[in-house]
C-alpha positions as CSV (number, residue, x, y, z in Angstrom):
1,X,0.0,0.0,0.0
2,X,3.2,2.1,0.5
3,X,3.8,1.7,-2.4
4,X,0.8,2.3,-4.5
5,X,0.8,5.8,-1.9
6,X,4.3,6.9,-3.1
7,X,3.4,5.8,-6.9
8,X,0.2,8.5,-6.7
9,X,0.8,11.4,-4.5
10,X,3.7,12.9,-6.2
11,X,1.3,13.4,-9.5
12,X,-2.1,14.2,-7.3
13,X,0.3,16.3,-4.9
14,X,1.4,18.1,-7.8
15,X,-2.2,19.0,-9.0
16,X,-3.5,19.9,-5.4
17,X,-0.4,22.0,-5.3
18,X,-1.3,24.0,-8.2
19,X,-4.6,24.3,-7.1
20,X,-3.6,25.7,-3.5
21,X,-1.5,27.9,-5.1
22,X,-4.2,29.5,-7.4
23,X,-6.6,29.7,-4.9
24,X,-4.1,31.4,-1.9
25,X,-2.2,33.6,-4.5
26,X,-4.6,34.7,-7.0
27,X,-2.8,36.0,-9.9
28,X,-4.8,36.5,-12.9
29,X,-4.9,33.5,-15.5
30,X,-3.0,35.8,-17.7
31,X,0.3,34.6,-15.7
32,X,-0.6,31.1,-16.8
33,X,0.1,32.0,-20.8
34,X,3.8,31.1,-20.9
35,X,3.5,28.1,-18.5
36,X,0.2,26.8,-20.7
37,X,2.1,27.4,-23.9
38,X,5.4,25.5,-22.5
39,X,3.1,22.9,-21.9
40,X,1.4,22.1,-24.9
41,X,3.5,23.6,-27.6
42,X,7.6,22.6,-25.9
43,X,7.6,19.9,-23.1
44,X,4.9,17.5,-24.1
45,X,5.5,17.4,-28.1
46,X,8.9,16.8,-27.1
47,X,7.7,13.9,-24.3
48,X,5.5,12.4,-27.1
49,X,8.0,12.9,-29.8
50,X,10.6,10.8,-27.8
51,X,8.4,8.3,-26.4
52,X,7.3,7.4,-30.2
53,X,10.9,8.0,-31.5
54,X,12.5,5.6,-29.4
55,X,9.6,2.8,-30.2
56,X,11.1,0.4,-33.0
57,X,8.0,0.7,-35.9
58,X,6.5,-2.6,-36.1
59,X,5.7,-2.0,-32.0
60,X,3.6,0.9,-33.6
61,X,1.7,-0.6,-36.4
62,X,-0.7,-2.1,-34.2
63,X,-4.2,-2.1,-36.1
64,X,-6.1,-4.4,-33.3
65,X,-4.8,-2.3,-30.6
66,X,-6.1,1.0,-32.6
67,X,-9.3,-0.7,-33.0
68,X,-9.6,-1.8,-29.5
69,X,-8.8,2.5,-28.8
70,X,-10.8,3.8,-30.9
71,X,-14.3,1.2,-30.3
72,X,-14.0,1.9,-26.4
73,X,-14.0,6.1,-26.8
74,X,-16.5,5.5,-29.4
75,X,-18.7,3.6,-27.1
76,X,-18.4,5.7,-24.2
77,X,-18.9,8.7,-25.9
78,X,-22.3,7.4,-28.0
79,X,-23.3,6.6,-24.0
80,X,-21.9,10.3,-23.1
81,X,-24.0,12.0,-26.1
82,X,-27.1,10.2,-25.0
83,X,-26.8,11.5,-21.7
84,X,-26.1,14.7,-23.1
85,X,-29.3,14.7,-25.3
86,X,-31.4,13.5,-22.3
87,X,-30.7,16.0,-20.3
88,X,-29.7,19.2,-22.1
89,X,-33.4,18.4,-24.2
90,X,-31.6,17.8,-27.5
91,X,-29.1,20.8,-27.3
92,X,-26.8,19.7,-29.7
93,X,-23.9,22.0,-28.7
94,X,-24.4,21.3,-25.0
95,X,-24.1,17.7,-25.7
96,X,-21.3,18.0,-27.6
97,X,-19.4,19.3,-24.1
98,X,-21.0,16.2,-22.2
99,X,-19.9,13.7,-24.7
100,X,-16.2,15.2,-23.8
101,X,-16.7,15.5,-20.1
102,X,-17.9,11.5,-20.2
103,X,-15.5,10.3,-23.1
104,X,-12.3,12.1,-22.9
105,X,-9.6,11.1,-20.2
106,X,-6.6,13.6,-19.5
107,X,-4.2,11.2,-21.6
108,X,-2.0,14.4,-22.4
109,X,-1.3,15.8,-18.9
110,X,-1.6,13.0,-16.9
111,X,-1.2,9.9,-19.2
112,X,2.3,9.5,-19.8
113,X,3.5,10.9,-16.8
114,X,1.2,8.3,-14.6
115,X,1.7,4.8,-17.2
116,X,5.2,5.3,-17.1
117,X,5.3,5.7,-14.1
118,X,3.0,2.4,-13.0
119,X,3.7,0.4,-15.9
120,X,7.6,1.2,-16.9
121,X,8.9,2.1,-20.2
122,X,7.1,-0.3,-22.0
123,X,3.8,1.8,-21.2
124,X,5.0,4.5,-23.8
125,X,4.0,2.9,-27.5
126,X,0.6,2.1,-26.5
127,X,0.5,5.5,-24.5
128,X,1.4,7.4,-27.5
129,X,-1.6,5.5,-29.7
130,X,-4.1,5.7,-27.1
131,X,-2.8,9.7,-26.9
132,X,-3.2,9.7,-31.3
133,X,-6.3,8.3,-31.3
134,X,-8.2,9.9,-28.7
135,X,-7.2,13.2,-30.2
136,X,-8.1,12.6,-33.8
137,X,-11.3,11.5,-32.5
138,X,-12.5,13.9,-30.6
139,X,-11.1,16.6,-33.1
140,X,-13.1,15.5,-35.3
141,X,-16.5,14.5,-33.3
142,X,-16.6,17.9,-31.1
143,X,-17.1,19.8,-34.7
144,X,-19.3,17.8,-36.2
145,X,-21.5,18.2,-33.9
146,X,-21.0,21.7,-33.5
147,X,-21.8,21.8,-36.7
148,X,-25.3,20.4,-36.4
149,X,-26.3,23.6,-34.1
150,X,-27.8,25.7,-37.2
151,X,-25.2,28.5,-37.4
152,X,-25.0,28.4,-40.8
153,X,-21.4,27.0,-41.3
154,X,-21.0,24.3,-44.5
155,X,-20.0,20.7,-43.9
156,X,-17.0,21.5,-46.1
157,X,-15.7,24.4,-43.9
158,X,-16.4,22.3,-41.2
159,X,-14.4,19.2,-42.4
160,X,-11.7,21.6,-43.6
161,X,-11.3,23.2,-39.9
162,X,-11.4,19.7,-38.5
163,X,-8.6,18.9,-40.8
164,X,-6.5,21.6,-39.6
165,X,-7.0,21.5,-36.2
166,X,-5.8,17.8,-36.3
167,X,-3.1,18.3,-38.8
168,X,-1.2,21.2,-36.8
169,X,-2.0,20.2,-33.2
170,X,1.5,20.0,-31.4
171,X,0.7,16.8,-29.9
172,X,-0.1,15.2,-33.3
173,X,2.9,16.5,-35.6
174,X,5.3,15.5,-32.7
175,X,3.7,12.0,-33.0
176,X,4.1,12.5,-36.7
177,X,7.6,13.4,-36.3
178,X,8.2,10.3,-33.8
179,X,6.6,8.0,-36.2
180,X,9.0,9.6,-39.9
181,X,11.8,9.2,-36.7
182,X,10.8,5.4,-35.8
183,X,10.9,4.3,-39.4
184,X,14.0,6.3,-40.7
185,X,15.8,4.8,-37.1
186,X,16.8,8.3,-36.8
187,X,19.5,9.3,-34.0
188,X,19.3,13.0,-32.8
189,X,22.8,14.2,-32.2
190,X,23.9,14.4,-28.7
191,X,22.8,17.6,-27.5
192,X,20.2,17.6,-29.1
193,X,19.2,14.4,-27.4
194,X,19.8,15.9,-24.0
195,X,17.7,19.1,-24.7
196,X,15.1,16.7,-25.5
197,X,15.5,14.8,-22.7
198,X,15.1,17.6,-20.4
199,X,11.9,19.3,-22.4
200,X,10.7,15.5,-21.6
201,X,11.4,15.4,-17.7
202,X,9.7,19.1,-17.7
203,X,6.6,18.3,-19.5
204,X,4.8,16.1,-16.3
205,X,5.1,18.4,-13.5
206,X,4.4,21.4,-15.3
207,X,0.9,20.3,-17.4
208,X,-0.2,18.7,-13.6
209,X,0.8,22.3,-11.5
210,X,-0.9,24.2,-14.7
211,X,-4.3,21.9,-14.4
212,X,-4.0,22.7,-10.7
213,X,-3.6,26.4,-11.0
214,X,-6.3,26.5,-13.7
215,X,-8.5,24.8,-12.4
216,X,-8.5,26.9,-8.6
217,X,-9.1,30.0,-10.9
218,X,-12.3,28.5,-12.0
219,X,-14.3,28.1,-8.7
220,X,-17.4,26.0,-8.5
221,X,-20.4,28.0,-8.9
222,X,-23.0,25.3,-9.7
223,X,-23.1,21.3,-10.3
224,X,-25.2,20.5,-13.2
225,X,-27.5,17.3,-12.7
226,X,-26.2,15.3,-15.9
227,X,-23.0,16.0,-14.3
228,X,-23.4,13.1,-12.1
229,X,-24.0,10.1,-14.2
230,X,-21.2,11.6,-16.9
231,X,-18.6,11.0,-14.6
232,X,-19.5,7.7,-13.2
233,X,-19.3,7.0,-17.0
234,X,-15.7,8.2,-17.3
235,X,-14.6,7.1,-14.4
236,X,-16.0,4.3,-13.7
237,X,-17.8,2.8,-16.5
238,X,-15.5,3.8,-19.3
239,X,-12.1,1.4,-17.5
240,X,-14.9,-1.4,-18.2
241,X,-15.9,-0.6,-21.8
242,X,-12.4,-0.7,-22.7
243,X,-12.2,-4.1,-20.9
244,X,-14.8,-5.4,-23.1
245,X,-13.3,-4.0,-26.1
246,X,-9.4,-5.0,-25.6
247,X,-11.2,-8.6,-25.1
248,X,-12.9,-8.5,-28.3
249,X,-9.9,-7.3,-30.2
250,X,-7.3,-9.1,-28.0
251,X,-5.0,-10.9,-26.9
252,X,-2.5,-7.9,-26.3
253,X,0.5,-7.8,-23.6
254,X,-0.5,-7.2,-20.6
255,X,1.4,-4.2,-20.3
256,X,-1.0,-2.3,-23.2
257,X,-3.9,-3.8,-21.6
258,X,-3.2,-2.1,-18.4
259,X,-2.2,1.1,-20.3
260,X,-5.2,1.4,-21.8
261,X,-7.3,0.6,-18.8
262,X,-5.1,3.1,-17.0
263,X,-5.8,5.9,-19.3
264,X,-9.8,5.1,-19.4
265,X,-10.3,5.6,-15.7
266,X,-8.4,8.9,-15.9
267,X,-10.6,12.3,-15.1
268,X,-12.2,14.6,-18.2
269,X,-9.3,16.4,-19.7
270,X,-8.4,20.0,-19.2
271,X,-9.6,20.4,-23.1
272,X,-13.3,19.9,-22.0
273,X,-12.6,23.6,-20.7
274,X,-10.9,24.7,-23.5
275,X,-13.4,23.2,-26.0
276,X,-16.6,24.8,-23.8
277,X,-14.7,28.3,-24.4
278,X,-13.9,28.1,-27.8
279,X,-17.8,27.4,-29.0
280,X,-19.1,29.8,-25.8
281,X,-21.6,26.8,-24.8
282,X,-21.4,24.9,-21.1
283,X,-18.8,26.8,-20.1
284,X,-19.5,26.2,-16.5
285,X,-20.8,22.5,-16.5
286,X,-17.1,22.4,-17.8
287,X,-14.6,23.9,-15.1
288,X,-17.2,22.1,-12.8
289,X,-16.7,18.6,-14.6
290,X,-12.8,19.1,-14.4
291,X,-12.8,19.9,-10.8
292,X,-14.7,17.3,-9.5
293,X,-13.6,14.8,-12.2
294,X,-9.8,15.5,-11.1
295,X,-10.8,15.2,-7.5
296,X,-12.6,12.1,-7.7
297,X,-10.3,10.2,-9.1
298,X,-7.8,10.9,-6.7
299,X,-9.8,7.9,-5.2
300,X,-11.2,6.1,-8.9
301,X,-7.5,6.2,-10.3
302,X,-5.7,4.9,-7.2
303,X,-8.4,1.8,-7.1
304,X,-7.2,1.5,-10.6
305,X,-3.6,1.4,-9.2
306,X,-4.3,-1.0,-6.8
307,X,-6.1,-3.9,-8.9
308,X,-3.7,-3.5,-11.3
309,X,-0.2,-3.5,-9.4
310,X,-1.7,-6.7,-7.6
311,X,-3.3,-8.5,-11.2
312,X,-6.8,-8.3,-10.0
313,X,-8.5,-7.6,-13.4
314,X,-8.7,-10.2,-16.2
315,X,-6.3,-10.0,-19.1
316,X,-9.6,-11.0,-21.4
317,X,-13.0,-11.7,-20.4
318,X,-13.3,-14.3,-23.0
């Protein structure tokens, strides 16, 4: 149990420590810019860049595992989108948010980080897929339905946007790159390597002291009803769906069937916020989701921990 503690708080502590920080400092989320933009556009492209660069390339072609991904996010996001519908009364836009608050796990700040961690280096190939996949997918699916709402926007703008968005997200060319890398067995001169290297140990603490800090400058003003049964999805339900769905696609290793179990019962992603923003629609059900969602699993993820460090869930069901 000592164990499983020390394996947990350091990335929990870290979030909580952002948090306490943005709630007994206050600085305006302006100060967060250069830290966010570290983030997402330096230390974790370069974390995802070496994690796939370093992965010889028949590890990554993988087309079960992919399928395995991609049919559990699926599944738990048609479940999340008729939750959504149910109670938002057929908002489409609205929906959209839910289907990312009960479908999409924080597999970019605290992913790697945590599987690594847990499961060793051979956690980072199926890592980086599960990371690829779940972007692309909701990329895609958040403006399509956006789409839907009536504003007037053309399925071919829309496509063309969602083509973009996935094309230049830093996440998904430094996978790119890490793939063109894997195949060409390409060797980044020395220091290079150790810049790398260091943009990579960075990229963890950072994106979990960020979350912290961003989500203490959103305080909880009001928990929407749907709010409920959306995270019992993600962080409960969803670990299972993936079960099924690794047994229906399996047998894989057991170290990518606990990565991708791992990943599922993480809390709604950061991006739910961002995504709310950006289309000006449930905004608050949002920053509420991510607040709760990341302290709740504080206890979910840790159970996760436990059953998996002592081989307590089934490879395959069948």
């Amino acid at each position: 149990m000592s164990d499983l503690f020390g394996l947990a708080f350091p990335f929990f502590g870290l979030i909580f420590l952002g948090y306490f920080c943005g709630w007994r400092v206050r600085l305006p989320e302006s100060g967060l810019a250069w830290l966010t933009f570290f983030v997402i556009y330096v230390a974790l492209p370069a974390l995802f860049y070496r994690i796939v660069a370093q992965t010889p390339i028949h590890e990554l072609a993988n087309p079960a595992f992919i399928l395995a991904v991609v049919a559990s996010t699926a599944t738990t996001s048609l479940i999340a989108l008729g939750i959504g519908l149910y109670f938002r009364r057929g908002h489409v836009g609205e929906a959209a948010i839910a289907v990312t608050i009960g479908a999409y796990a924080n597999v970019g700040y605290m992913g790697p980080g945590l599987t690594l961690a847990a499961l060793g280096q051979a956690a980072a190939t199926p890592a980086a897929l599960i990371f690829a996949c779940d972007s692309l997918l909701f990329f895609t699916i958040v403006p399509l339905l956006m789409s839907m709402r009536g504003r007037g926007e053309s399925l071919l703008h829309t496509l063309g946007l969602i083509a973009k968005r996935v094309l230049t997200h830093p996440f998904n060319i430094a996978t790119m790159l890490g793939v063109l890398a894997a195949a060409l067995e390409f060797r980044e001169p020395e220091p290079l390597s150790r810049m790398l290297d260091f943009l990579r140990n960075a990229a963890a603490p950072c994106a979990l002291f960020a979350l912290g800090v961003t989500v203490a400058l959103r305080p909880l003003k009001r928990v929407p009803v749907e709010l409920g049964p959306l995270l019992v999805l993600k962080l409960v339900l969803h670990p299972m769906i993936a079960l099924v769905s690794l047994s229906l696609f399996g047998p894989f290793s057991q170290v990518w069937t606990e990565t991708l179990l791992l990943m599922a019962a993480l809390p709604p992603a950061l991006n739910v916020f961002v995504l709310a923003r950006q289309y000006h629609v449930f905004m608050e059900e949002a920053s509420a989701a991510v607040l709760l969602g990341t302290l709740f699993s504080v206890v979910t993820v840790t159970g996760m921990l436990y059953l998996l460090r002592g081989h307590l869930i089934p490879l395959s069901l069948f």
